[in-house]
MARLUMTI-596424 format. One record per residue (C-alpha): residue number from 0; z, x, y; residue in one letter. Coordinates in Angstrom, 1 decimal, decimal comma. Layout:
BEGIN
{pt NUM; {Z; X; Y}; A},
...
***
This chain:
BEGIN
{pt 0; {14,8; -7,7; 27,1}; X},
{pt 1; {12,3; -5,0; 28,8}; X},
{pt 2; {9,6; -5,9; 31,5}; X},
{pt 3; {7,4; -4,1; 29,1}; X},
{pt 4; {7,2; -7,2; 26,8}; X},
{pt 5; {4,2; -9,0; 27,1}; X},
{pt 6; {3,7; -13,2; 26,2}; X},
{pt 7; {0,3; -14,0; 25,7}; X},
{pt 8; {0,1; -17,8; 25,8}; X},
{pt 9; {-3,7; -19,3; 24,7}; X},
{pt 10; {-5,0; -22,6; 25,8}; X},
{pt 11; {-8,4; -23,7; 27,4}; X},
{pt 12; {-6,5; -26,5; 29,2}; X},
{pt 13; {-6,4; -24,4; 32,6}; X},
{pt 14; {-3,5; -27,0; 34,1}; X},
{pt 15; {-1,6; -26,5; 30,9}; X},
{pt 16; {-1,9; -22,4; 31,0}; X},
{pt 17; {-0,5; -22,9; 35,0}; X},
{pt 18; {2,2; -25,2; 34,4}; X},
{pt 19; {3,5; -23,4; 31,4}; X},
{pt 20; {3,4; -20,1; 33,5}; X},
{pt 21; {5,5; -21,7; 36,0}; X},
{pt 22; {8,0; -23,0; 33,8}; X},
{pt 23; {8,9; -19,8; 31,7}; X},
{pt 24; {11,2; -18,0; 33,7}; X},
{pt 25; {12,7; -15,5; 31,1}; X},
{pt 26; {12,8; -11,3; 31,4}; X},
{pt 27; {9,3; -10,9; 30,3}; X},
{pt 28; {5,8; -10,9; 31,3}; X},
{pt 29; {3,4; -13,8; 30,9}; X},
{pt 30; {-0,5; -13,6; 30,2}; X},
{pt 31; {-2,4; -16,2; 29,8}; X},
{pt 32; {-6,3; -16,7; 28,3}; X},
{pt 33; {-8,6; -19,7; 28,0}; X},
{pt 34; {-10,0; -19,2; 25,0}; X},
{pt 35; {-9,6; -16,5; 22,0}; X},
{pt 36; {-12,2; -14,3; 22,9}; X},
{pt 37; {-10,9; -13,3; 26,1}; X},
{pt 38; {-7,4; -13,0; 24,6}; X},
{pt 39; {-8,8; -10,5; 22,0}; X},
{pt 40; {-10,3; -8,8; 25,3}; X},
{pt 41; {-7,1; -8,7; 27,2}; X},
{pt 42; {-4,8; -7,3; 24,5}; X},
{pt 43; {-7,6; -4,4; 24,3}; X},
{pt 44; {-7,5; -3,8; 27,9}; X},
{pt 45; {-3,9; -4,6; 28,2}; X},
{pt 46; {-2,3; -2,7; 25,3}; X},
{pt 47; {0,1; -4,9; 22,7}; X},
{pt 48; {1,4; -8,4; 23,5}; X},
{pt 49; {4,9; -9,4; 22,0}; X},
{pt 50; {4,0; -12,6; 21,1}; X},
{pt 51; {1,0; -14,7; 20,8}; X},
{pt 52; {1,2; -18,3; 21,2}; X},
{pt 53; {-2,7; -20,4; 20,7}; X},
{pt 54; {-3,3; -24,0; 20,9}; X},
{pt 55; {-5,8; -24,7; 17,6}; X},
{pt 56; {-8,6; -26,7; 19,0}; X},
{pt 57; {-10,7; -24,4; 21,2}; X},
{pt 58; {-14,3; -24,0; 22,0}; X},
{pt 59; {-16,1; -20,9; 19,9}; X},
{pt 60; {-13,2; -19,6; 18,0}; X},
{pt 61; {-9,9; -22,3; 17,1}; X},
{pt 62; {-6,1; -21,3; 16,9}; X},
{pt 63; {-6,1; -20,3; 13,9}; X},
{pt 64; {-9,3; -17,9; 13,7}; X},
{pt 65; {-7,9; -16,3; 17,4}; X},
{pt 66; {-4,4; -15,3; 15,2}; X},
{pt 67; {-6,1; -13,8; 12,7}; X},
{pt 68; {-8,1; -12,0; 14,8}; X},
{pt 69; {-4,9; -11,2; 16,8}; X},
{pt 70; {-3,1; -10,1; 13,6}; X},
{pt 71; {-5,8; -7,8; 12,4}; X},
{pt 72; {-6,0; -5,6; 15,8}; X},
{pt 73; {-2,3; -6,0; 16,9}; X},
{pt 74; {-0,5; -7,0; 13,3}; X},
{pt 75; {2,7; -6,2; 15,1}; X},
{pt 76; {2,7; -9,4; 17,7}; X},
{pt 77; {4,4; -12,3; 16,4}; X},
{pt 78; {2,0; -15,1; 16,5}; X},
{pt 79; {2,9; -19,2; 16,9}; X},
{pt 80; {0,8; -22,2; 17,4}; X},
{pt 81; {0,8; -25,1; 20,0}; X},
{pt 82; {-1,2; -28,2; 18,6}; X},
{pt 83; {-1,7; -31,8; 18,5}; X},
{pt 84; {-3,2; -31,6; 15,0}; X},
{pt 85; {-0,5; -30,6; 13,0}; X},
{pt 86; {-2,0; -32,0; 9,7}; X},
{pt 87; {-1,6; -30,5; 6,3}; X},
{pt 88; {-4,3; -28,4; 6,1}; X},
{pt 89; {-4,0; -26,5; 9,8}; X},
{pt 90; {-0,7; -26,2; 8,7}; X},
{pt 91; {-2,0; -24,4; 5,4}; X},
{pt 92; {-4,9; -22,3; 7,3}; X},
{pt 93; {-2,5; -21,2; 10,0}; X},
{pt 94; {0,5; -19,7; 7,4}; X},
{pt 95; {-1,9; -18,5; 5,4}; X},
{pt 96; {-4,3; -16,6; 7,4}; X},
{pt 97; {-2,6; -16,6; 10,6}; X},
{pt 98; {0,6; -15,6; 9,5}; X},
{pt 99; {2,1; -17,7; 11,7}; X},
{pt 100; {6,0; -17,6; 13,1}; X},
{pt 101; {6,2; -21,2; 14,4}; X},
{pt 102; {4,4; -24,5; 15,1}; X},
{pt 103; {5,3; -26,1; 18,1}; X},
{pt 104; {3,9; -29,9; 18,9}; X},
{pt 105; {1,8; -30,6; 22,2}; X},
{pt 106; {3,1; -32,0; 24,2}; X},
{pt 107; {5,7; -29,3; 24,1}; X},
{pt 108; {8,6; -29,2; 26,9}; X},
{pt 109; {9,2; -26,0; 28,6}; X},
{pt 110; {12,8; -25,2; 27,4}; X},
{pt 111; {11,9; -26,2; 24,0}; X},
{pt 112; {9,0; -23,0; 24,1}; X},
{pt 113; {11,0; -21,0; 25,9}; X},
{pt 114; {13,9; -20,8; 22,9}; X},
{pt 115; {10,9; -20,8; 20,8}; X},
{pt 116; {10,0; -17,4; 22,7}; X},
{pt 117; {13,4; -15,9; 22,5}; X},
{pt 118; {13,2; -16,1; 19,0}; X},
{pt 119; {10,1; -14,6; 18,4}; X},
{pt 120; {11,2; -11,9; 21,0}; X},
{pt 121; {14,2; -11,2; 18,6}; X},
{pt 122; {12,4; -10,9; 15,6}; X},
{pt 123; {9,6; -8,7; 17,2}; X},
{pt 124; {12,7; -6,2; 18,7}; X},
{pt 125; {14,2; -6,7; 14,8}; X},
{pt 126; {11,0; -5,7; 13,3}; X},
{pt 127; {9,4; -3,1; 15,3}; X},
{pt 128; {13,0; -1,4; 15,6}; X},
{pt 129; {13,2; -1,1; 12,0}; X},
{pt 130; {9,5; 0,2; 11,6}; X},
{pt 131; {9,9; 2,6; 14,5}; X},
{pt 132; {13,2; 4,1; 13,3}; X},
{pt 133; {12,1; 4,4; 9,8}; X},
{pt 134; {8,6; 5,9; 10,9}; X},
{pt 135; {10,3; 8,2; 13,4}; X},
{pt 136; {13,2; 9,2; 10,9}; X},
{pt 137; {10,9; 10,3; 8,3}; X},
{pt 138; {8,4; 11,6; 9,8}; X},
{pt 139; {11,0; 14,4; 11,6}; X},
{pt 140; {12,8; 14,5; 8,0}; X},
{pt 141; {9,0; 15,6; 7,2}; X},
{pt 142; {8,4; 17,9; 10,0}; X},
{pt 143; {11,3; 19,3; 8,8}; X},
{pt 144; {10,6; 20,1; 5,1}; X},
{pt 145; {7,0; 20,7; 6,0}; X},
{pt 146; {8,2; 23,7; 8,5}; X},
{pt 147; {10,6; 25,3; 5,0}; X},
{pt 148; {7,4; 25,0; 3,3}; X},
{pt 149; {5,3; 26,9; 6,2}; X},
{pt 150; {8,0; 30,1; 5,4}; X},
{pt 151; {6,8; 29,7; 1,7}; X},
{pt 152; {3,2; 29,6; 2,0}; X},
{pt 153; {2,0; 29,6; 5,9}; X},
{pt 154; {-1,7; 29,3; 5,0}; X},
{pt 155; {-1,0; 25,1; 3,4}; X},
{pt 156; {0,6; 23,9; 7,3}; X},
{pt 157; {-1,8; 25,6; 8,8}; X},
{pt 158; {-4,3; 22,7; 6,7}; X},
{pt 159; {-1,7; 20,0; 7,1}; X},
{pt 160; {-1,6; 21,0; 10,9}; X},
{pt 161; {-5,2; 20,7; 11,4}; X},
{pt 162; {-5,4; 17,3; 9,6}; X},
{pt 163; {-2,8; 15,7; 11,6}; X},
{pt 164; {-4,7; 16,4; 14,7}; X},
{pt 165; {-7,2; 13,9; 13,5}; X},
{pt 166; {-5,2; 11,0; 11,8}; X},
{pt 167; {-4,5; 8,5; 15,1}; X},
{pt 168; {-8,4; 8,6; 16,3}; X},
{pt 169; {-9,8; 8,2; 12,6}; X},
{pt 170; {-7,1; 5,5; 12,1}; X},
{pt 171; {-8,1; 3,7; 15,3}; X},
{pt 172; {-11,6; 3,7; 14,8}; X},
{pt 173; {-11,1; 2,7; 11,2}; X},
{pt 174; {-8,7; 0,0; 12,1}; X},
{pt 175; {-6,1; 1,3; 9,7}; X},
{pt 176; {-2,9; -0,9; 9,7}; X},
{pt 177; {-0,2; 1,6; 8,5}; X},
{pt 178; {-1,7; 4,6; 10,2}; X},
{pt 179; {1,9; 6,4; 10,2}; X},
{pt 180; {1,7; 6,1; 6,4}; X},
{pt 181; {-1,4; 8,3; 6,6}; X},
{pt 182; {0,5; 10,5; 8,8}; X},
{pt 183; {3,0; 11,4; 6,2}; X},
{pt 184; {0,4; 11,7; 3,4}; X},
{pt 185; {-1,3; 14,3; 5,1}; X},
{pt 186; {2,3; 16,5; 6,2}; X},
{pt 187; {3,1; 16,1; 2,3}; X},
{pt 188; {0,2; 16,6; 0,4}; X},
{pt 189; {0,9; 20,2; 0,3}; X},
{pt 190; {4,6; 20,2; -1,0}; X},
{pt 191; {3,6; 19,6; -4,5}; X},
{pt 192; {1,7; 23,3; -4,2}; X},
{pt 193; {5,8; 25,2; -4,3}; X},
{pt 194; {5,3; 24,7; -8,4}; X},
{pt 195; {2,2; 26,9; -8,4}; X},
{pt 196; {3,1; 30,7; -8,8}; X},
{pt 197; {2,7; 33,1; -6,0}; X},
{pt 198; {-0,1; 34,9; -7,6}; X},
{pt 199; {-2,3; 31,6; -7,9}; X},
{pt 200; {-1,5; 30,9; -4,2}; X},
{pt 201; {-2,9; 33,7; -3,2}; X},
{pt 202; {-6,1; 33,7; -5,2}; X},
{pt 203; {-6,6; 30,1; -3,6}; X},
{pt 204; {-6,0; 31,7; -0,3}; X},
{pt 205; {-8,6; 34,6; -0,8}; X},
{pt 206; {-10,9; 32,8; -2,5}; X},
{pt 207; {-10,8; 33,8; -6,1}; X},
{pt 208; {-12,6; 31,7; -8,6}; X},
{pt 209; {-9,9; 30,4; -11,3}; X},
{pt 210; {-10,2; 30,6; -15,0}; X},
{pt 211; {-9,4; 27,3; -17,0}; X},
{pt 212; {-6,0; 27,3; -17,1}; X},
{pt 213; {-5,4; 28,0; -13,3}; X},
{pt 214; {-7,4; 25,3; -12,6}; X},
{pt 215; {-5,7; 22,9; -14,7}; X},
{pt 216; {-2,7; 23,9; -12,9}; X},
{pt 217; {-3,9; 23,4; -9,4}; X},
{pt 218; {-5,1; 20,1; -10,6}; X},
{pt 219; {-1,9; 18,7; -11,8}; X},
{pt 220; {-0,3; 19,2; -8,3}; X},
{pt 221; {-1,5; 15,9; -6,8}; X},
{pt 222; {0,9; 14,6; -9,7}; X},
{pt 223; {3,5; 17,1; -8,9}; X},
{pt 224; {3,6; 15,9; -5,1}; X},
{pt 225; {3,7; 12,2; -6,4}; X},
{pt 226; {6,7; 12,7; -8,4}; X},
{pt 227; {8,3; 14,3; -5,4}; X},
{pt 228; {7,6; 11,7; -2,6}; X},
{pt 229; {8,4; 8,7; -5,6}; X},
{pt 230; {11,7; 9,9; -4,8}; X},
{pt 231; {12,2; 9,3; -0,8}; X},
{pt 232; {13,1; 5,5; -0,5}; X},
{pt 233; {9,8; 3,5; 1,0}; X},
{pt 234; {7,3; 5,7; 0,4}; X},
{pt 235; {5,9; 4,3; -2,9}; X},
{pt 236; {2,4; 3,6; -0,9}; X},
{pt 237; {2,7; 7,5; 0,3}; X},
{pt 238; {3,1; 9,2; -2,9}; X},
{pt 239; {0,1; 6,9; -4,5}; X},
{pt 240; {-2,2; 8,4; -1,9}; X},
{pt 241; {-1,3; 11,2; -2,3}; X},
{pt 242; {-1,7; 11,3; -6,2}; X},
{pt 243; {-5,6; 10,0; -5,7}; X},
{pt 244; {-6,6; 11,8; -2,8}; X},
{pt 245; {-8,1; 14,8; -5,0}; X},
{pt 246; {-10,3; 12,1; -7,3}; X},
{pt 247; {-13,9; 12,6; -7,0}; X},
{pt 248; {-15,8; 9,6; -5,3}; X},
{pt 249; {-18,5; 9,2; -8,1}; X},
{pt 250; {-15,7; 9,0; -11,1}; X},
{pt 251; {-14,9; 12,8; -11,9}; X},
{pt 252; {-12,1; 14,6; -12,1}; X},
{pt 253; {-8,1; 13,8; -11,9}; X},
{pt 254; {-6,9; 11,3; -12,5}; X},
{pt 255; {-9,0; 10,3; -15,4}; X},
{pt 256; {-7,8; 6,5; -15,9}; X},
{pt 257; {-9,1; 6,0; -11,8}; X},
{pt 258; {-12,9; 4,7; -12,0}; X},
{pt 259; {-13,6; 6,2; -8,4}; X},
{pt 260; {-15,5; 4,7; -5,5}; X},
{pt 261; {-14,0; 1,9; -3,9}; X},
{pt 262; {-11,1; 2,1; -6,6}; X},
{pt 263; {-9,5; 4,5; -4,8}; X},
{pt 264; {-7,5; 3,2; -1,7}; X},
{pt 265; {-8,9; 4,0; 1,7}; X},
{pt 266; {-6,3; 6,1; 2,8}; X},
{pt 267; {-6,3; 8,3; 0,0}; X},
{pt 268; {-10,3; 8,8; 0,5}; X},
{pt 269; {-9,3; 9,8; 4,1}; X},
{pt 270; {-6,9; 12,2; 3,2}; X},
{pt 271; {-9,2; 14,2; 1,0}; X},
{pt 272; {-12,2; 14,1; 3,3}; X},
{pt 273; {-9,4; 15,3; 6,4}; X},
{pt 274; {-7,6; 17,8; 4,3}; X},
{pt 275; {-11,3; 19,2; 3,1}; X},
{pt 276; {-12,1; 19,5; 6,7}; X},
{pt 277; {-9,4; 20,8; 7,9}; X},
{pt 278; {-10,0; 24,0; 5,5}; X},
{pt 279; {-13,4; 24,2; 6,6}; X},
{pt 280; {-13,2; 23,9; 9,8}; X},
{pt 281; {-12,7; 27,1; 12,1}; X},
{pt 282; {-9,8; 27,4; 14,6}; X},
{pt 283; {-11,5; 25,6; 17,5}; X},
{pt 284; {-12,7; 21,9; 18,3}; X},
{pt 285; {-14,5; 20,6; 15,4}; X},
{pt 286; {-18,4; 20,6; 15,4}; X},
{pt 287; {-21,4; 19,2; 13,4}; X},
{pt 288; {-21,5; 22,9; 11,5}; X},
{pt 289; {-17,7; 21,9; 10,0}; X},
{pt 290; {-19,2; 18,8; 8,6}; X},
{pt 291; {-21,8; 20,6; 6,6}; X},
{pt 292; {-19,9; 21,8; 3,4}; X},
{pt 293; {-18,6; 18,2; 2,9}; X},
{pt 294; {-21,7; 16,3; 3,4}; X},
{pt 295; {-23,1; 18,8; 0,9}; X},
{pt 296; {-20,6; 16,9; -1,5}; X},
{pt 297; {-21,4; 13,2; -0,1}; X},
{pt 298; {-21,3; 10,5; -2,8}; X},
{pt 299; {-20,2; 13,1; -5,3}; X},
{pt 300; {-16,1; 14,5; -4,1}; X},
{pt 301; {-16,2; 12,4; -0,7}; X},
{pt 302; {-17,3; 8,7; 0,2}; X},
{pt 303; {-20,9; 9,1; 2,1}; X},
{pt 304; {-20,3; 5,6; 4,7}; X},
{pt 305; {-16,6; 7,1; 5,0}; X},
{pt 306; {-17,9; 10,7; 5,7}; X},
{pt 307; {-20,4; 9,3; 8,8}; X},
{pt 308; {-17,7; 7,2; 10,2}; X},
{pt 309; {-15,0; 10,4; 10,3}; X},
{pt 310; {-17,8; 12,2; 11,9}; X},
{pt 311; {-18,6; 9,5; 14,2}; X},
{pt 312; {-15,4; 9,1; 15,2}; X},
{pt 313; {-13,5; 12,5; 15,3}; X},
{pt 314; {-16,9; 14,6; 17,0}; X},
{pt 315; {-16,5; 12,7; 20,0}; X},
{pt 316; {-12,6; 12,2; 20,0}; X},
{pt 317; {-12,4; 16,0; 19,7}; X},
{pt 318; {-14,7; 16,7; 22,8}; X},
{pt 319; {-13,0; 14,1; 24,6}; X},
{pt 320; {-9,2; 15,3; 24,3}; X},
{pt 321; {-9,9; 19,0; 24,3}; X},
{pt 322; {-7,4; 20,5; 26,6}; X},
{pt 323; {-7,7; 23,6; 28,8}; X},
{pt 324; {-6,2; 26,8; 27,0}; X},
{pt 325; {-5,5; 30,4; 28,3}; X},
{pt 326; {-5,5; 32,9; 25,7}; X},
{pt 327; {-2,6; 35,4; 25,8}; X},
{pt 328; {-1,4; 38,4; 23,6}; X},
{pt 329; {2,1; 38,1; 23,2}; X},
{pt 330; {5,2; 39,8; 22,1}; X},
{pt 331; {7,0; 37,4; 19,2}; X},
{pt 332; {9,7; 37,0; 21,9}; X},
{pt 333; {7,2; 35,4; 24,2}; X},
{pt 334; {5,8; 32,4; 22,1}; X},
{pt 335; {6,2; 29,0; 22,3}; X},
{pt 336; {6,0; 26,2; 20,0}; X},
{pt 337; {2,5; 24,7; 19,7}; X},
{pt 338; {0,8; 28,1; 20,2}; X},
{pt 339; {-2,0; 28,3; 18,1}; X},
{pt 340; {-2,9; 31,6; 16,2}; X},
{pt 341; {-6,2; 33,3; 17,3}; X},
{pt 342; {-6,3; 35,3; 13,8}; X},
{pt 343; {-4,4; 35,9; 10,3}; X},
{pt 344; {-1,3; 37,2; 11,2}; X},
{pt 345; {0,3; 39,9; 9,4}; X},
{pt 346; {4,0; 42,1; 9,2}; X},
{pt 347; {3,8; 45,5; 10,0}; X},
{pt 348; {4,4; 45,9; 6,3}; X},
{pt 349; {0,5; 44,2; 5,7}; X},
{pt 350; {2,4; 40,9; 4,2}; X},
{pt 351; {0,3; 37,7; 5,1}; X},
{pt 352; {2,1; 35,7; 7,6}; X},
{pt 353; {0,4; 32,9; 9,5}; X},
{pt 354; {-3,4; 31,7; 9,4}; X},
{pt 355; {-5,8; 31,9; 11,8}; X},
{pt 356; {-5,5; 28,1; 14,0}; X},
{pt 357; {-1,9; 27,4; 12,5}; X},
{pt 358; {0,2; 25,8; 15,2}; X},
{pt 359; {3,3; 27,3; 15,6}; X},
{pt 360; {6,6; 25,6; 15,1}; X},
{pt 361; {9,9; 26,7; 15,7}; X},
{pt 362; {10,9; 28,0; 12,3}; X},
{pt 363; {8,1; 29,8; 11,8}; X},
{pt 364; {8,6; 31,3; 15,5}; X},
{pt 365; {12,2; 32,5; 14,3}; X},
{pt 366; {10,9; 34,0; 10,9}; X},
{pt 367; {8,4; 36,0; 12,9}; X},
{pt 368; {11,5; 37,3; 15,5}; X},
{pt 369; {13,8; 38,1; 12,2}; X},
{pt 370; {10,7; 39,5; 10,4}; X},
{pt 371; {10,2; 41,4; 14,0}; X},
{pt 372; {13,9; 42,9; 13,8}; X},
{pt 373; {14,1; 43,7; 10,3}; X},
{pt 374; {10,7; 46,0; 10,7}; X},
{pt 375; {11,9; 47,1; 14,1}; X},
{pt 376; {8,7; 46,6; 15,7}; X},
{pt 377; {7,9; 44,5; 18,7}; X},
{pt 378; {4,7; 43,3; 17,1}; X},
{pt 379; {1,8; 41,5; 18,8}; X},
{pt 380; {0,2; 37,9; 18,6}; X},
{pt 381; {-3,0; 37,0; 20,1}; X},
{pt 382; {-2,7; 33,1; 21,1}; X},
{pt 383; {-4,4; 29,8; 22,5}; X},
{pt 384; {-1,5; 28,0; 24,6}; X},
{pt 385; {-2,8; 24,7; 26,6}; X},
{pt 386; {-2,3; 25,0; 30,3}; X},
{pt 387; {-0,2; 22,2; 31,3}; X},
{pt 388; {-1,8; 19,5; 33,9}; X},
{pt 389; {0,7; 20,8; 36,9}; X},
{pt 390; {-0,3; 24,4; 36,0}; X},
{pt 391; {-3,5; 23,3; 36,2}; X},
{pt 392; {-3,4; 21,8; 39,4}; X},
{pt 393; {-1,9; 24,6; 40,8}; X},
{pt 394; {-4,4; 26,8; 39,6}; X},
{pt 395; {-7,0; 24,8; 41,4}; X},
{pt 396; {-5,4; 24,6; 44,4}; X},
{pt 397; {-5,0; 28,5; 44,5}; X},
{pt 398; {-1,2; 28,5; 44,3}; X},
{pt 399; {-0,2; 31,7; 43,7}; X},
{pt 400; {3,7; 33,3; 43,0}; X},
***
């Protein structure tokens, strides 16, 4: 067990909270709240709980109301009960929209919760274990594949890149549960694109209206990308938002047999408003100027209440997280991963490399050395790196070397 675990135990018999805090000696922290609006207050101020265990008759808000609650902003926290009403239908209410782990009957001796928290303990280490490996596992299987398909076609990461940025503070303020599945969506929306021919990539890239049969190409590669994804175990939910992230709000275009509107899952309405941004939007922090082109399209391509709350939520986010950058024009040698590109890079030769605002990884930093060797030319890149906090500090307090 880790002192980082947190037992939230929620009562509004003050004695009881005391004498319950005094009698649970294991290796984890106890909170306690007297009634379930402050213990929807504390896990906000105080981060995740482990477990939550409520008594069900309260004043304002009962046991079973306060898990919900607790389950919809911390779904991970295994939630039990304490009550001297254990009839039928709390019982019912309490599995059903509480989600409950256990019941335990007041009164309750000490011991008896206490195994009743090393249980819950378990199963919370047994879950989130399991959801952390598989999340962190794919996601740098992902990063992986998605850095291959940067070599392929540099101007698509630079998008999926630039999305990413945004998915945990549009998840957050949405209240999305399985934000990480979002995550993945956007990294591998683009991989479906390596069936298009170079020569269509590249009018996409510049900008080149497509006749009828290009199109229908580029529109069957939200299919493409599903078929691809269908095949990595668990990401069934992925692929599907992926396959109806390009349908139009109002009905139009593919897939036909969707309806539109709310019809097609949230997450997939996100990813096509993000992805849409992200090629609007210029290298920098995001302003009410990016927004334009989409809101030009609200209630037709894009959800209009959707489209306020992104830019509700990501306009502020942006301003608030921007970090301090120095701008430096380097030698290939010289860069670092998580440089950003000041403008379209390009091989001596003229081949297109890197976008303008694509953040570089390390693949695509050893492509640009070998690229660099091969053409025997020490080549130039113009850069944003963020100054790191101690280099920062140092700079204030007029270190110098």
């Amino acid at each position: 067990m880790t002192a980082q675990e947190k037992v939230l135990i929620i009562d509004d018999e003050e004695n009881l909270l005391n004498g319950l805090k005094r009698h649970l000696r294991g290796d984890f922290q106890v909170l306690t709240a007297g009634d379930g609006q402050t213990a929807l207050d504390l896990i906000e101020r105080e981060g995740p709980v482990a477990v939550a265990i409520s008594d069900m008759r309260m004043p304002a808000m009962d046991g079973v109301a306060t898990l919900e609650a607790i389950e919809k902003n911390s779904p991970q926290t295994v939630r039990m009960m304490l009550t001297g009403n254990a009839d039928q239908q709390t019982a019912t209410d309490a599995i059903n929209r509480g989600h409950i782990f256990r019941f335990f009957n007041k009164p309750c001796a000490p011991q008896e919760l206490l195994a009743g928290i090393e249980e819950a303990l378990t199963h919370y280490r047994l879950v989130n274990g399991e959801k952390q490996l598989l999340e962190q596992t794919l996601a740098g299987s992902v990063r992986v594949l998605i850095d291959v398909l940067g070599l392929i076609d540099p101007s698509l990461v630079k998008v999926s890149d630039r999305a990413r940025e945004w998915v945990q503070p549009v998840a957050k303020g949405l209240g999305l549960a399985h934000a990480w599945r979002l995550n993945l969506a956007v990294m591998l929306a683009p991989i479906g694109r390596i069936a298009l021919p170079r020569e269509l990539c590249e009018k996409r890239r510049t900008g080149e209206s497509l006749n009828e049969i290009e199109q229908q190409i580029v529109s069957s590669v939200p299919e493409t990308t599903r078929d691809l994804i269908s095949n990595i175990p668990r990401l069934a939910e992925v692929a599907e938002i992926v396959y109806l992230h390009e349908k139009n709000f109002d009905g139009s275009g593919f897939p036909e047999s969707v309806p539109g509107g709310a019809d097609i899952p949230l997450a997939a309405r996100v990813l096509r408003i993000l992805t849409e941004l992200a090629h609007e939007a210029g290298p920098g922090e995001l302003t009410t100027q990016d927004f334009s082109a989409l809101e030009a399209w609200s209630g037709i391509r894009f959800d209009p209440e959707l489209l306020v709350k992104i830019k509700d939520i990501l306009l502020p986010a942006m301003v608030e997280r921007q970090a301090p950058f120095e701008e430096l024009h380097l030698k290939v040698l010289y860069l670092k991963r998580g440089d950003q590109i000041c403008d379209d890079l390009h091989a001596p030769s003229g081949q297109f490399l890197l976008a303008a605002g694509t953040r570089l990884s390390d693949a695509q930093i050893r492509s640009l050395k070998n690229i660099g060797k091969l053409s025997k030319t020490e080549f130039m890149v113009r850069v944003h790196r963020e100054i790191e906090p101690a280099t920062t500090l140092y700079a204030i307090q007029g270190g110098s070397a």
